[in-house]
DRENDO-1510 file (C-alpha; in Angstrom, 1 decimal, always signed):
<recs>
REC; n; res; u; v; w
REC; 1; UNK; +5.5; +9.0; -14.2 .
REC; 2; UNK; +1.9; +8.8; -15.9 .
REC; 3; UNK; +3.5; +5.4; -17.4 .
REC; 4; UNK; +4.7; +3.2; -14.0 .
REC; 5; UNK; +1.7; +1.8; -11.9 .
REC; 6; UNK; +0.9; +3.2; -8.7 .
REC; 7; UNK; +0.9; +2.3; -5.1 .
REC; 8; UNK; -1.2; +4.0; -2.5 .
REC; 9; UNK; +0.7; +4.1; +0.4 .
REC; 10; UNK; -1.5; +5.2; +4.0 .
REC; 11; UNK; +0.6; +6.1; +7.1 .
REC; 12; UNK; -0.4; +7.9; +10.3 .
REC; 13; UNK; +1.3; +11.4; +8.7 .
REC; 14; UNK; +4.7; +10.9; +10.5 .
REC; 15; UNK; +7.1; +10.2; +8.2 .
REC; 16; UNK; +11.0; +9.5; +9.1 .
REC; 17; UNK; +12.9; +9.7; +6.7 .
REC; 18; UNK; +14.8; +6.3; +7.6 .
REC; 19; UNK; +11.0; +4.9; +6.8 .
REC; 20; UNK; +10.4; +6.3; +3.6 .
REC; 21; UNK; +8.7; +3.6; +1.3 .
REC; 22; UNK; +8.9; +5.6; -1.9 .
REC; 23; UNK; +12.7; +5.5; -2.3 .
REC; 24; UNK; +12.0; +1.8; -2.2 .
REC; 25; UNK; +9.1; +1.6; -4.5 .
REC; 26; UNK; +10.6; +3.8; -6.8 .
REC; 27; UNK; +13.7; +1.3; -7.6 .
REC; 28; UNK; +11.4; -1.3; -8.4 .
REC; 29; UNK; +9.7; +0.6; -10.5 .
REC; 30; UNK; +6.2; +1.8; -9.1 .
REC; 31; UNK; +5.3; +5.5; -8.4 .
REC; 32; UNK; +3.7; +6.1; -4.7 .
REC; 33; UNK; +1.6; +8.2; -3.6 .
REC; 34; UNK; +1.5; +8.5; -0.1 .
REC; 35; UNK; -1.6; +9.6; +2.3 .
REC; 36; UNK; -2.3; +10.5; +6.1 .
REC; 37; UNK; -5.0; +7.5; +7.1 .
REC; 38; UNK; -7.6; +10.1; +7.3 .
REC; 39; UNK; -7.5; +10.9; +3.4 .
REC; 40; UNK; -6.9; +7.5; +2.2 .
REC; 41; UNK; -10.5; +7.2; +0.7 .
REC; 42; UNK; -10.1; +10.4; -0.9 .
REC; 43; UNK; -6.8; +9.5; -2.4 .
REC; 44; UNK; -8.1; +6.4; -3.6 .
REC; 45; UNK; -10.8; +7.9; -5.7 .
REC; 46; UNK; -8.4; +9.8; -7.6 .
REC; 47; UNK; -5.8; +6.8; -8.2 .
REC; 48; UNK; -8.1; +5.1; -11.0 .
REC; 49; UNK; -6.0; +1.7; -10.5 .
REC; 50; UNK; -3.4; +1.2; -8.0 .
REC; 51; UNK; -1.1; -1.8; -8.2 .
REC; 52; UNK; -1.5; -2.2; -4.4 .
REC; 53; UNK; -2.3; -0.3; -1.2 .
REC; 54; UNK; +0.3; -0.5; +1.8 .
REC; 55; UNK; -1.0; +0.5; +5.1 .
REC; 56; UNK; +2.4; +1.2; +6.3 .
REC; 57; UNK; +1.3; +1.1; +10.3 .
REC; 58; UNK; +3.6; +2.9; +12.9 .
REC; 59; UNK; +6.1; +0.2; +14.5 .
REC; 60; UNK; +5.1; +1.2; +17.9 .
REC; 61; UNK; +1.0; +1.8; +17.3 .
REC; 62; UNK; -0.9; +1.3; +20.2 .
REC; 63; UNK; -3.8; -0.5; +20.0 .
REC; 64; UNK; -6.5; +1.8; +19.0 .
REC; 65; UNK; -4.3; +2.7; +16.2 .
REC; 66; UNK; -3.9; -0.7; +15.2 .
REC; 67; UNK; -7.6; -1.3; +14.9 .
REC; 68; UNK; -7.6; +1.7; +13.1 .
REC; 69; UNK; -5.3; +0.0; +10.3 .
REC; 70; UNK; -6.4; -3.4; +10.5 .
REC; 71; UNK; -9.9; -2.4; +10.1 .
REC; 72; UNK; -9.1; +0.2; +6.9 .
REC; 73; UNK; -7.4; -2.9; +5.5 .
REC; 74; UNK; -11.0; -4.9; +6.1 .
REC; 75; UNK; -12.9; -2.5; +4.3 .
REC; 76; UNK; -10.4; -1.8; +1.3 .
REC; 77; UNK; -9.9; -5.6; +0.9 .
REC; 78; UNK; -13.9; -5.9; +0.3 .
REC; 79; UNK; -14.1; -2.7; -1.8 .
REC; 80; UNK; -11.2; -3.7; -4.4 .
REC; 81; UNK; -11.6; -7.6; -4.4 .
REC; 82; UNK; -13.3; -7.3; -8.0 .
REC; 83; UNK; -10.2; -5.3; -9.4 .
REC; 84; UNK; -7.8; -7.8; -6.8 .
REC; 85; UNK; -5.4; -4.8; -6.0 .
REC; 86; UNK; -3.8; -6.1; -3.0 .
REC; 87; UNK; -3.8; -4.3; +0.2 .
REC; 88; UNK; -0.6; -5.1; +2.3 .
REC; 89; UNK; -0.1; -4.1; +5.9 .
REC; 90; UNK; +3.5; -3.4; +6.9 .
REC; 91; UNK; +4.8; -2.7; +10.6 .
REC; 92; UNK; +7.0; +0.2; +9.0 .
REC; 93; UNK; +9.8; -1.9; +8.7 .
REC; 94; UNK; +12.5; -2.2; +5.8 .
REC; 95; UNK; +11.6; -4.8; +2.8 .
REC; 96; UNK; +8.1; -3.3; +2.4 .
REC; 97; UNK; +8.7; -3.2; -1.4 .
REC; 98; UNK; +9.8; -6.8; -1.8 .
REC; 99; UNK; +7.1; -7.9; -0.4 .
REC; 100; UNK; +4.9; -6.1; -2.4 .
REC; 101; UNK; +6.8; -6.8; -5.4 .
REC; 102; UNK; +6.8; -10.6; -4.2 .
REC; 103; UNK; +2.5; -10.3; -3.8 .
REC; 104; UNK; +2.5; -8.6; -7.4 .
REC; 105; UNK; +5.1; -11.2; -9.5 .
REC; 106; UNK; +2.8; -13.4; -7.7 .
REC; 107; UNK; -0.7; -12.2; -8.9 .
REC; 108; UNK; +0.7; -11.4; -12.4 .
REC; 109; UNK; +1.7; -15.1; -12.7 .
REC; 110; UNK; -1.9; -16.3; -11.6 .
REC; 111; UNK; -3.0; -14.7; -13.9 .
REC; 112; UNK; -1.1; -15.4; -17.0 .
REC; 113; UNK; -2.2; -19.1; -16.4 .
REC; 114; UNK; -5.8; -18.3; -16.7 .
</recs>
């Protein structure tokens, strides 16, 4: 496991199991490591360099929960722009992996080019 890059994924600590992102993750190749909101800075410490971070925000959030997200997401962006480890929200919905592995393909060519 040491050897496949890792994803931080932050939820609200419900997990369904018809939800469950590191099934996903784990067929394309990516370990996860997933975190209540409240310990996603502590988490983060001890991931030296994530490939990405999904905030995986609950599909029926109510508003102050959706600030909540959107405004972790703010501050993450601006903490690891200088390592450009992408932090993706997701509504909780299917095709959260693709996506991420659509943002990373992406980055990884970028950066080939330079």
């Amino acid at each position: 496991m040491n050897g496949m890059q890792k994803v931080l994924v932050v939820d609200n600590g419900e997990r369904a199991p018809d939800s469950a992102l590191s099934a996903e993750l784990a067929g394309l190749g990516y370990a996860s490591v997933t975190t209540p909101f409240e310990a996603a800075d502590d988490v983060l410490a001890l991931i030296p360099s994530p490939a990405a971070v999904v905030l995986q925000m609950p599909r029926h959030a109510n508003w102050s929960e959706r600030k909540r997200f959107l405004e972790l997401a703010t501050r993450l962006r601006k903490t690891l722009a200088a390592s450009h480890t992408p932090v993706i929200i997701t509504g909780g919905e299917g095709g959260t992996a693709t996506l991420l592995q659509n943002e990373l393909n992406t980055r990884a060519v970028a950066a080939a080019e330079f």
